[in-house]
C-alpha positions in Angstrom: -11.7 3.3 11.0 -12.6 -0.3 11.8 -10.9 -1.2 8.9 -7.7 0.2 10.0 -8.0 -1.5 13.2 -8.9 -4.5 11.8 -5.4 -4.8 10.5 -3.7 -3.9 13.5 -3.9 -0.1 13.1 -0.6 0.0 11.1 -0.3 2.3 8.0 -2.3 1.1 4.1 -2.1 2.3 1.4 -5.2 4.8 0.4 -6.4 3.1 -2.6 -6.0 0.0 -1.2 -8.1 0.7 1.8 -11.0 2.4 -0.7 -11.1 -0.4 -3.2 -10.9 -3.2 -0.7 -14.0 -1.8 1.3 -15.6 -1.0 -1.6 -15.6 -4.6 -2.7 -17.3 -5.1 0.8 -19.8 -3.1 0.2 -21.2 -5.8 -3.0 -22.4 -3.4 -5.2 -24.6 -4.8 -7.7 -23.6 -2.1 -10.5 -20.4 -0.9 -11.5 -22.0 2.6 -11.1 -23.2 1.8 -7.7 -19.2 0.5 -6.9 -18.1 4.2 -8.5 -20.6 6.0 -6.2 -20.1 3.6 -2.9 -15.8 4.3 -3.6 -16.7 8.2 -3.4 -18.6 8.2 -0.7 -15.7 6.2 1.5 -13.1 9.2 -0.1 -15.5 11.7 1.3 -15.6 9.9 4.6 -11.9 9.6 4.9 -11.5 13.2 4.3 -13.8 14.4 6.7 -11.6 11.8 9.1 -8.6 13.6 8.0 -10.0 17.6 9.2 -11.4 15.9 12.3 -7.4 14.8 13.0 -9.1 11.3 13.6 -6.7 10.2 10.3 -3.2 11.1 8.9 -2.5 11.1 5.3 1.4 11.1 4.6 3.3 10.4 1.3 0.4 11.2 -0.5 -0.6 7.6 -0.4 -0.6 5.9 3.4 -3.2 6.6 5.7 -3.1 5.8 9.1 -5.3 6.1 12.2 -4.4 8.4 15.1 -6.8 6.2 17.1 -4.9 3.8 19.4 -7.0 1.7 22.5 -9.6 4.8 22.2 -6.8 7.0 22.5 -6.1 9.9 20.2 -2.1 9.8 19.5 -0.4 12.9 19.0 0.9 14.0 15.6 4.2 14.3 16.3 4.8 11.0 18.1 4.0 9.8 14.2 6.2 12.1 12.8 9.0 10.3 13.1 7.3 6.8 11.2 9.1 4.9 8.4 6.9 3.5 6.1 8.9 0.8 4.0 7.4 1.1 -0.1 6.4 -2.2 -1.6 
């Protein structure tokens, strides 16, 4: 989540979020990179069933989070994500 609002809670890209906090994390193995990756997947998911995140189009996640606030789904529903 503090990622996400790090970059001014607008949507990323999943894989992008996962491998650039996984670099944060400086693993000293590539095993220990593999294992810290799963754990953030997990974590996201659990974000996901607590409606605390929104996955669309398979591969943008963004938090429902805004100023402490919880936004409501279908205020989102109506987002345009441009693909890059």
């Amino acid at each position: 989540m503090s990622y996400l609002l790090a970059h001014g809670n607008k949507p990323q890209r999943l894989w992008s979020v996962i491998n650039e906090i996984g670099a944060e994390s400086l693993a000293e193995s590539r095993w220990e990179l593999r294992e810290n990756k799963r754990q953030i997947l997990k974590t996201i998911h659990q974000l996901r069933r607590q409606r605390t995140l929104w996955r669309y189009r398979r591969n943008w996640i963004a938090s429902l989070l805004v100023d402490g606030e919880l936004v409501p789904l279908d205020q989102l529903k109506g987002l345009h994500v441009a693909r890059t």
